[in-house]
N, C-alpha and C positions, 0 to 999 in steps of 0.2 A: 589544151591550155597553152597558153602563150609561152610558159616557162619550158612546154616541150617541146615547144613548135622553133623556139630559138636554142635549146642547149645552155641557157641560163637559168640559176635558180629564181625563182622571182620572190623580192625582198617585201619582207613583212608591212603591211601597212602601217605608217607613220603614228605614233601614237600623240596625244593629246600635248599641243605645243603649251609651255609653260605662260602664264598670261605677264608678268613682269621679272625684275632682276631679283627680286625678293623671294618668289617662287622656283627662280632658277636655280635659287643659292640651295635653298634648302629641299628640293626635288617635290613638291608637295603634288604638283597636279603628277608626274611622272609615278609619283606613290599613289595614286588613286587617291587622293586625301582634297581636302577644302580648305580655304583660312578658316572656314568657320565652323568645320571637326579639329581643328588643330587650337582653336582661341577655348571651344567652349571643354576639347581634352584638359587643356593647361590650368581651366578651372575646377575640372575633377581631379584633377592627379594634389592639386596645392588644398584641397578642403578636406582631400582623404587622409594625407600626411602632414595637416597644418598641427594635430595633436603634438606633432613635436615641440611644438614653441610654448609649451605649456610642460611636457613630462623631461625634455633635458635640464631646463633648469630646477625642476623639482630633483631629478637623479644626482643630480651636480650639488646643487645646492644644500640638497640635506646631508652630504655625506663632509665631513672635515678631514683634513691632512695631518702630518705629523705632529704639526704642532696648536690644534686645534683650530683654526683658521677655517672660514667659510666663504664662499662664491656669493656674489651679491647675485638676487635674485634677477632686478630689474638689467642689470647688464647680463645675464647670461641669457635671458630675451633677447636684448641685442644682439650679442654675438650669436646665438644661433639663427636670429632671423638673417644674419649679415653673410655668414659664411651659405647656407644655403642660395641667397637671391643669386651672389656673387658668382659660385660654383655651376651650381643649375642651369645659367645664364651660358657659361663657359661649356658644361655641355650639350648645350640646345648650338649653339656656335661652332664649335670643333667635331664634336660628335655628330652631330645632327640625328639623334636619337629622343625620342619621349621618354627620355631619362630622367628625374631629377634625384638631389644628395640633399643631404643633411645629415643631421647628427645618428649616429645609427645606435639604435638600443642593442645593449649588449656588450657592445663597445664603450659606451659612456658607464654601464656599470661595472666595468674592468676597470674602470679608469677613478672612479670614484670610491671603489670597494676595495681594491688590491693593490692598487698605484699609490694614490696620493693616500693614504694611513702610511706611510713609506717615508715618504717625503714631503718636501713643500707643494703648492700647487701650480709656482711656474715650473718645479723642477718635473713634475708630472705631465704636464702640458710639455714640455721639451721631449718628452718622451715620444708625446704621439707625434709632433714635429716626427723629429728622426724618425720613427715606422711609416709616416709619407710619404718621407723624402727615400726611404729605402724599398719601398714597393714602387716606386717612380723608376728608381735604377734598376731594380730586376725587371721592369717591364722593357726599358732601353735595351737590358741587355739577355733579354727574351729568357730571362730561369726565372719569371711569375709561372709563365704554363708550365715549367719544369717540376716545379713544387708541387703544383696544384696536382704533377701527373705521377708525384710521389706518395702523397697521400691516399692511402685505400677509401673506394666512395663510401664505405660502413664506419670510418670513423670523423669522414668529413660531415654524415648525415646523424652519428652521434654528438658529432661538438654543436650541430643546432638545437639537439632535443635538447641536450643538456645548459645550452643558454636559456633555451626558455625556460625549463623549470628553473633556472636562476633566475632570471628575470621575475617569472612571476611570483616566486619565492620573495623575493624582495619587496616585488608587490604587497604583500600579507603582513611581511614584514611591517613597510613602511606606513601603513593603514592603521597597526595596532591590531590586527585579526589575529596575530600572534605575537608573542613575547620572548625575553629571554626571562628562565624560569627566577626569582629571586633569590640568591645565593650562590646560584653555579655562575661561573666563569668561564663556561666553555663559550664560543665562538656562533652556535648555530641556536637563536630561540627554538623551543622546540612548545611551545606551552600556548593556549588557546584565548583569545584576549590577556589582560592585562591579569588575573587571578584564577585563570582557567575554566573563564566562560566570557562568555558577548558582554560586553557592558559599556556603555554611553551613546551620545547620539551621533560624535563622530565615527564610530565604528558601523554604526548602523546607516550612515549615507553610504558609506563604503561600501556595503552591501547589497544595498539596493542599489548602487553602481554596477555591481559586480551581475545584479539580476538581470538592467537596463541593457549593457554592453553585449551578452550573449544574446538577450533575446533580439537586441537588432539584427548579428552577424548573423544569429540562425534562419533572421527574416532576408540573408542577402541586400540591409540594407547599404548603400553606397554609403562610406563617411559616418559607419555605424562608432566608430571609435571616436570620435571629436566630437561627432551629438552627446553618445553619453557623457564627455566629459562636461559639455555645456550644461545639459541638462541636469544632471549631479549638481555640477556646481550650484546651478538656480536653486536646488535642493538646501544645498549646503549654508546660502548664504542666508535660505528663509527661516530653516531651522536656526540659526545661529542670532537669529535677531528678538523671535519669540521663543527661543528656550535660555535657561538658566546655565550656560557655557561656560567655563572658562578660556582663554585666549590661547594658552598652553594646552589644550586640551584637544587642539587643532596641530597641533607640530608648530612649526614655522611660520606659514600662514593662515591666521584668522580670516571665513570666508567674510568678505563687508562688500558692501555696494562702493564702488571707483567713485570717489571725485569726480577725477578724469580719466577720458577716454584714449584722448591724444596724448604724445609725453613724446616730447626729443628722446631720440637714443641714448644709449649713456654708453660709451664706444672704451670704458674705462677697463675691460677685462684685453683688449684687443693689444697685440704685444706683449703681454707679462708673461713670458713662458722661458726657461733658462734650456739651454742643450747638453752645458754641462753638469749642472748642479746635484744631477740624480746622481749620477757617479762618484759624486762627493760623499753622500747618502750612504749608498747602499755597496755594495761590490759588484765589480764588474759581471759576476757569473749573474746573478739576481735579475741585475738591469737587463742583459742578453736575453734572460728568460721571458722579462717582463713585454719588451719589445717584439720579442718573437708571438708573445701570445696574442700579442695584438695586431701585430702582421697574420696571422694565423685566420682570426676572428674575424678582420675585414676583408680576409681572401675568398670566406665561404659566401660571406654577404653578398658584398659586392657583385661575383662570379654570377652568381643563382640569379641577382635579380637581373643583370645585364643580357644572358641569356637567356632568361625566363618573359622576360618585353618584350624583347628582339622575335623571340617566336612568336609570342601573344600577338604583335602587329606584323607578323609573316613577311618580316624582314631579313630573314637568316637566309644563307645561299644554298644551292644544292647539295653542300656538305655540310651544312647547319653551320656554317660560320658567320659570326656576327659582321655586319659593312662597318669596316674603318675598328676593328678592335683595338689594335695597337695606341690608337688616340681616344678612343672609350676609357682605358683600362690606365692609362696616363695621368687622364684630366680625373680619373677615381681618385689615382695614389697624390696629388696634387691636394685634391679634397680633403686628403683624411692629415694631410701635415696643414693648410690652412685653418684645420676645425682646431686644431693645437694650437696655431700662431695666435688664434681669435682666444683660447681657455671656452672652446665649444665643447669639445672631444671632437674624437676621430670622425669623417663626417662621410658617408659610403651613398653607395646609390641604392634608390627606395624601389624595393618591388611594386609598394602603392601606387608605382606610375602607370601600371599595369589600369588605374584605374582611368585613367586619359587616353590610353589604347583603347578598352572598351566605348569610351566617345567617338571613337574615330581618329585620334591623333596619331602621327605616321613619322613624322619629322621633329627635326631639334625645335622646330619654329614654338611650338605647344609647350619645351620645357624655357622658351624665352617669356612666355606666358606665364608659368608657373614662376619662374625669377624673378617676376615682376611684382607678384601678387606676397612675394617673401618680403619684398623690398619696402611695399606698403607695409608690411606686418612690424616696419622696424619702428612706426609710429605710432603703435599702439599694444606698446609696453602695459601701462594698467590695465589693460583685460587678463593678459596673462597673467599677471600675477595675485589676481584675488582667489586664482584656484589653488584651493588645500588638497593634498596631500591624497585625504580620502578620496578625492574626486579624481585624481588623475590614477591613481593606481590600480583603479579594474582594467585600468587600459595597458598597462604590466600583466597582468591575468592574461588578455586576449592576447596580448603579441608573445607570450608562454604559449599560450595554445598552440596558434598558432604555427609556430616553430617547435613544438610536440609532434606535429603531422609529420614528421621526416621519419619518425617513426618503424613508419609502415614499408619502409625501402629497406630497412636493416633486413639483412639475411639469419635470422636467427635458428637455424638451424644448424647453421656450420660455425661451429664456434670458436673457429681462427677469427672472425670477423664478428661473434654476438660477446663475447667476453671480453675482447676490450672496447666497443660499442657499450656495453654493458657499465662497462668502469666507470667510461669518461660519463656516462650521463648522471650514475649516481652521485658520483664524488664531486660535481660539481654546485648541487644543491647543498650536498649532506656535506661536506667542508666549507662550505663558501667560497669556494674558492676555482673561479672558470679553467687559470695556470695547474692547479691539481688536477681538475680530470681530463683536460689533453695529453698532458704529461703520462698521468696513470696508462690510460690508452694506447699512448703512442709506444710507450715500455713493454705492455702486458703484450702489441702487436708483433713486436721484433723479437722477444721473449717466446711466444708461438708457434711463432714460423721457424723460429730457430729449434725447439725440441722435434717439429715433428721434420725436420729436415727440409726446410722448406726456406731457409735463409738466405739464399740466391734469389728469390723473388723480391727479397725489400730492398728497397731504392736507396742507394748508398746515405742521399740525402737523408734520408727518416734513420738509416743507424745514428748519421752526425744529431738528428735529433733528439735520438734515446739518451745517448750520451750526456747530452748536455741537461736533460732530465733527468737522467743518474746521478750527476754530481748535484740536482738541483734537491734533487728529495735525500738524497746522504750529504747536504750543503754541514750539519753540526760536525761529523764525526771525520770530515774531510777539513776543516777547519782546525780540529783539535789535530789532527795529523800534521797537519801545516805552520802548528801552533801560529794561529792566526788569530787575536783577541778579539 
């Protein structure tokens, strides 16, 4: 061989030169990729997760703040279609991954469930601001992977299960499949329709949503989740027209045929968010906790799916590290204080993109695709919004599901790791409350390790975090110590 015959190694042959500067920027033929695996990815990844622009403003909007106050429906279209184009766009650019973000569920229902009954709703939106700007700074100053290397993986794969069943809990909720019973005042309905059985015909779209949605996901179909919602809705708006309805008997909105199709943005949610205000609100401890829990929330999100792509499109190096993380994990924590600045919620990166890998997309070029196809979406507000409540909320059911399948990772045998696993998923349904069962969790974990002698394993950081859990769940009787009114 020549390479013996001279004492040289003899160099690889040249691989496929890139055909222009556009290709070169974003490595596409060097990735084995096409423009036209990466145009017709960026159409699969924006029709798998376009259901967003239909269920944050339903999350957002149904829920009200301190002072009874609601999120207009047709700007919170806006603003989510505007922080994802924007974002998406930013990491198909800097990233150059088949990423895209938007509003992340789970996230939006912290923020509309826990947050904002707190406070106002710029002063809630100021909140997820600062947990952006402050997952932006731990990435600078490299303690994101620190944290993330604090947390045991049994309670980072509990705090999924346990969103989902919140998630889909609210689901049920919000559909009217259950109730809060008449007369109690507790916090969690626990009661089956409206009198303790199925009754009317919005509850019954609901249902047959609820039938449509699995039975696509089971058929592996692509974008099983925004059909059902389309098709529901068609349901919704037929029954609604030949049955004897009333308008309130829909929630918020009544399903009707649009007018219009087209609608300027209404850009009016964009800005109104305070950074101090919450502070005014609440006490300092509360805010910390609430912030943390949202840093927390978007850390598992984000993490999983950025890592879970990267492999799908056999982009990770030979130590499984993601190309260019440091500026992924950036333009994340960016995202989730823009989705604040907008009154979107925290806005994380979509596993769904996963479904534009499967097309073949390789490169950020496919999620400049997907930014674009958001950006379109900013003009056609009245589609969104003629879908009720029922319609969108089996698709809360599937993304429970879901996010249930973390499940099966828990070690439940050893039960340093399945009892507070175990905590955080209950107590986050059965209180309402997502801040209670990490808390619970992250207590019962350092509480464990510590009897069986085992307290030099947890990460200094997770003690600071029990801590501030301790004072959060004894917050009355620490107050009355304090006399603090």
């Amino acid at each position: 061989m020549p390479g013996q015959l001279t004492g040289k190694a003899v160099p690889p042959p040249p691989g496929p030169r890139p055909r222009n500067a556009v290709d070169r920027y974003f490595r596409i033929t060097v990735r084995g990729s096409t423009f036209g695996r990466e145009v017709r990815g960026g159409f699969a990844t924006f029709f798998t997760m376009a259901y967003i622009l239909v269920l944050n403003p339903i999350v957002l909007g149904n829920a009200k703040d301190k002072f009874g106050a609601q999120l207009s429906g047709p700007q919170l279209v806006t603003s989510t279609a505007l922080v994802a184009a924007v974002m998406t766009a930013i990491m198909g650019l800097g990233g150059n991954l088949p990423l895209a973000l938007a509003a992340g569920l789970g996230l939006n229902s912290v923020v509309a469930l826990q947050v904002a009954p707190l406070m106002s709703w710029p002063q809630a939106m100021g909140l997820v601001v600062i947990e952006g700007l402050l997952i932006s700074v731990l990435v600078i100053i490299g303690l994101r992977e620190a944290i993330m290397q604090a947390i045991p993986q049994s309670l980072k794969q509990a705090i999924s299960v346990g969103i989902g069943l919140f998630i889909a809990f609210s689901g049920f909720i919000g559909a009217g499949f259950a109730t809060r019973i008449p007369g109690e005042t507790g916090t969690v309905p626990v009661q089956l329709g409206a009198a303790g059985q199925l009754t009317g015909w919005p509850v019954l779209v609901f249902c047959l949503g609820v039938v449509l949605t699995v039975a696509l996901m089971a058929r592996r179909v692509r974008g099983a989740i925004l059909l059902s919602i389309v098709a529901t809705t068609f349901l919704a708006i037929l029954i609604n027209q030949i049955a004897d309805i009333k308008p309130t008997a829909w929630g918020l909105t009544a399903p009707a045929v649009p007018k219009h199709i087209f609608a300027a943005p209404d850009f009016g949610l964009v800005g109104a968010f305070s950074l101090s205000g919450g502070f005014e609100q609440m006490g300092v401890i509360t805010i910390v906790l609430l912030v943390f829990t949202l840093i927390l929330s978007d850390f598992f999100a984000s993490m999983g799916a950025v890592v879970g792509v990267s492999a799908e499109a056999g982009l990770l190096d030979e130590r499984g590290r993601v190309p260019g993380l440091g500026r992924v994990l950036l333009i994340d924590g960016l995202a989730a204080a823009a989705g604040g600045a907008a009154s979107a919620s925290s806005n994380t990166s979509y596993i769904e993109s996963a479904a534009g890998v499967g097309e073949g997309a390789r490169t950020g070029f496919a999620s400049l695709v997907t930014g674009g196809l958001f950006g379109v979406a900013l003009f056609l507000t009245p589609l969104a919004t003629v879908v009720p409540t029922q319609a969108a909320a089996p698709a809360l059911v599937a993304v429970g599901f879901l996010l249930m399948s973390q499940v099966r990772h828990i070690d439940w045998e050893r039960y340093e790791a399945a009892i507070p696993a175990f905590l955080t998923i209950a107590l986050m349904p059965f209180t309402y409350s997502i801040t209670n069962g990490i808390g619970a969790g992250v207590l019962a974990y350092v509480v464990i390790k510590t009897v069986l002698g085992k307290a030099r394993e947890v990460h200094w950081l997770l003690w600071v975090t029990a801590a501030l859990f301790a004072v959060y769940f004894a917050i009355d009787p620490v107050e009355q110590l304090l006399g603090v009114n």
